[in-house]
C-alpha positions in Angstrom: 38.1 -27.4 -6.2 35.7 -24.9 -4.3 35.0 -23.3 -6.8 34.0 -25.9 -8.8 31.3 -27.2 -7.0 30.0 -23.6 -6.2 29.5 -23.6 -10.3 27.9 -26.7 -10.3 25.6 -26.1 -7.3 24.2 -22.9 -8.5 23.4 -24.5 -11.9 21.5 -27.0 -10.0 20.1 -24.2 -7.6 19.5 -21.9 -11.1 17.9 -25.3 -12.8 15.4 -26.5 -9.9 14.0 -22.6 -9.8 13.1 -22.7 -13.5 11.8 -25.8 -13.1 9.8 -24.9 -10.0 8.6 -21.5 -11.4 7.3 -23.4 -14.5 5.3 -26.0 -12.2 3.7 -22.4 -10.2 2.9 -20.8 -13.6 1.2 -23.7 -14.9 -1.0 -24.3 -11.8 -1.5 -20.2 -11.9 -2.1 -19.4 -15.8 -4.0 -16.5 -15.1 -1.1 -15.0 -12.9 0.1 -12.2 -15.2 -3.9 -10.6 -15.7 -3.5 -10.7 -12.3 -0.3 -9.0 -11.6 1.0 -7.4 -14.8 -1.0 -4.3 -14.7 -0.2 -4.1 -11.0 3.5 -4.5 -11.0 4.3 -2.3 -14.0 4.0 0.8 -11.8 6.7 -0.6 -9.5 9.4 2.1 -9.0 12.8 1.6 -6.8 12.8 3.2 -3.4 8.9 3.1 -3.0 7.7 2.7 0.2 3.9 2.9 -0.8 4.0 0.4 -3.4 5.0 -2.2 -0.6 1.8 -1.5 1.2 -0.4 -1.3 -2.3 1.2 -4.7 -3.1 0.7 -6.1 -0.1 -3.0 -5.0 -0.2 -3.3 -6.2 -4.3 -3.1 -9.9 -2.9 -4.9 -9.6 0.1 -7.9 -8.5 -2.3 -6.7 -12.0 -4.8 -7.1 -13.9 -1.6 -10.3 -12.5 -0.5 -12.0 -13.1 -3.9 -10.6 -16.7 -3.7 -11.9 -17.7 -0.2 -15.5 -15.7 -0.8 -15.8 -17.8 -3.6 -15.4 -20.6 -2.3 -15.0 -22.9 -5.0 -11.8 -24.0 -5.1 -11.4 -23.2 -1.8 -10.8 -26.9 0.4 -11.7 -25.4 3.8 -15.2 -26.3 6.3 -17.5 -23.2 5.9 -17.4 -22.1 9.2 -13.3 -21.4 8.4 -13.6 -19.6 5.2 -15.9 -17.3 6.4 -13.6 -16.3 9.3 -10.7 -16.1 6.9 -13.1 -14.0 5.1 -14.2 -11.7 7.4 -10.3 -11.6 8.8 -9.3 -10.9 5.1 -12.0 -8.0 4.7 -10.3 -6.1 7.8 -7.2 -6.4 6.4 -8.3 -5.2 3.0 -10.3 -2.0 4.6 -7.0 -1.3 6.5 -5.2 -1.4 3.2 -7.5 0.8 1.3 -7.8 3.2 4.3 -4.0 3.7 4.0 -4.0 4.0 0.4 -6.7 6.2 0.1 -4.5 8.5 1.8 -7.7 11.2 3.2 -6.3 11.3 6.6 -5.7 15.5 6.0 -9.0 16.6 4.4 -10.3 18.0 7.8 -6.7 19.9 7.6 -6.9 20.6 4.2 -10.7 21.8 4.5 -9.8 24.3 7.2 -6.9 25.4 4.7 -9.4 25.8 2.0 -11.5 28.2 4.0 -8.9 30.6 5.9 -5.6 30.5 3.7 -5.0 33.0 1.2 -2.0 32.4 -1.7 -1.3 35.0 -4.7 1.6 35.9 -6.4 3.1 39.5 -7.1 5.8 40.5 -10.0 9.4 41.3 -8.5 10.1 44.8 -8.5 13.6 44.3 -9.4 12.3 41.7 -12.3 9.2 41.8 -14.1 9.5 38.2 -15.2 9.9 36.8 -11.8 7.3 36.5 -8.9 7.0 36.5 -5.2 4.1 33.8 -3.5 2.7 35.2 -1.0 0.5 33.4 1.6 -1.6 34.9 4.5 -3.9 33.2 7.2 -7.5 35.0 8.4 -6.2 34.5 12.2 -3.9 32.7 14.1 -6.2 30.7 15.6 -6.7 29.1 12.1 -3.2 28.7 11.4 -2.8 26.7 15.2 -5.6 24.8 14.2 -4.2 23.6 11.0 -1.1 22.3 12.5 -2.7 20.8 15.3 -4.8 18.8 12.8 -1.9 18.0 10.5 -0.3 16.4 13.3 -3.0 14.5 14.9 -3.6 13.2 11.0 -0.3 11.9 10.9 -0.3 10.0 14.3 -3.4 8.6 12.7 -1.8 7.8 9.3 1.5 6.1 11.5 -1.5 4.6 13.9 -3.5 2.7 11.1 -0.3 1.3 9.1 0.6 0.2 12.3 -2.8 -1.5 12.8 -2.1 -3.0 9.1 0.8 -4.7 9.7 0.1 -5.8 13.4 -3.3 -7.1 11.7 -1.0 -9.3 9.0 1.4 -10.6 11.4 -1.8 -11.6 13.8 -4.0 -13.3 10.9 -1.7 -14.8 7.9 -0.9 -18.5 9.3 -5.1 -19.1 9.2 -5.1 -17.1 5.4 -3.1 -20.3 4.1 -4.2 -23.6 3.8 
């Protein structure tokens, strides 16, 4: 008898979701120029793509509220959702930009040598070699690699702190 009604309440579940995501779609026409080129690079097990799709709709609601059309708030209130909404999207891009190593990777650049020799034993195989101008330049890269990801951690912290501070005043 359990089981019967389980059937017939996830029909009913099953049925009021159709009918509810036909009601959003309608309201939202333009929802798949929106999202459709975005979501097609969705891959399993991506951290990153959380963060990129979390920052693709911050950038939807930010053109909504600084156009202000269709938008049924006082003045005064959009334009502090706006403002809150532009932090929020430079965090975003900050994080996926992703140039927190370029001083590193400039310091690299200059002082780090790479080449490659042919085995001795095999003339089709070779050995990479690598070699710093000093030591001091090698310390300096690591330091700088780590302080650049303290800074990375640090800012995708500030992201998500920044969400969980604004997003009840984001909705109407």
């Amino acid at each position: 008898m359990i089981g019967k009604h389980l059937k017939d309440y996830k029909k009913a579940y099953k049925a009021n979701r159709r009918a509810n995501r036909k009601t959003c779609v309608k309201r939202n026409p333009d929802w798949k120029k929106r999202w459709m080129p975005f979501i097609k690079y969705d891959q399993d097990f991506d951290g990153f793509f959380l963060i990129e799709l979390i920052n693709h709709k911050l950038h939807i609601m930010l053109d909504y509220y600084e156009h202000g059309k269709y938008c049924h708030q006082v003045d005064e209130s959009r334009l502090e959702i706006v403002d809150s909404l532009k932090e929020a999207c430079r965090l975003g891009d900050l994080i996926i930009a992703d140039d927190f190593n370029k001083p590193a990777y400039e310091i690299m650049e200059a002082h780090h040598h790479m080449w490659t020799e042919p085995c001795e034993d095999n003339s089709h195989h070779y050995k990479f070699k690598t070699e710093w101008d000093s030591q001091e330049n090698q310390a300096e890269f690591v330091k700088l690699m780590k302080e650049t990801d303290l800074l990375r951690e640090k800012t995708i912290k500030q992201f998500f702190e920044y969400i969980w501070k604004n997003y009840r005043k984001w909705w109407d």
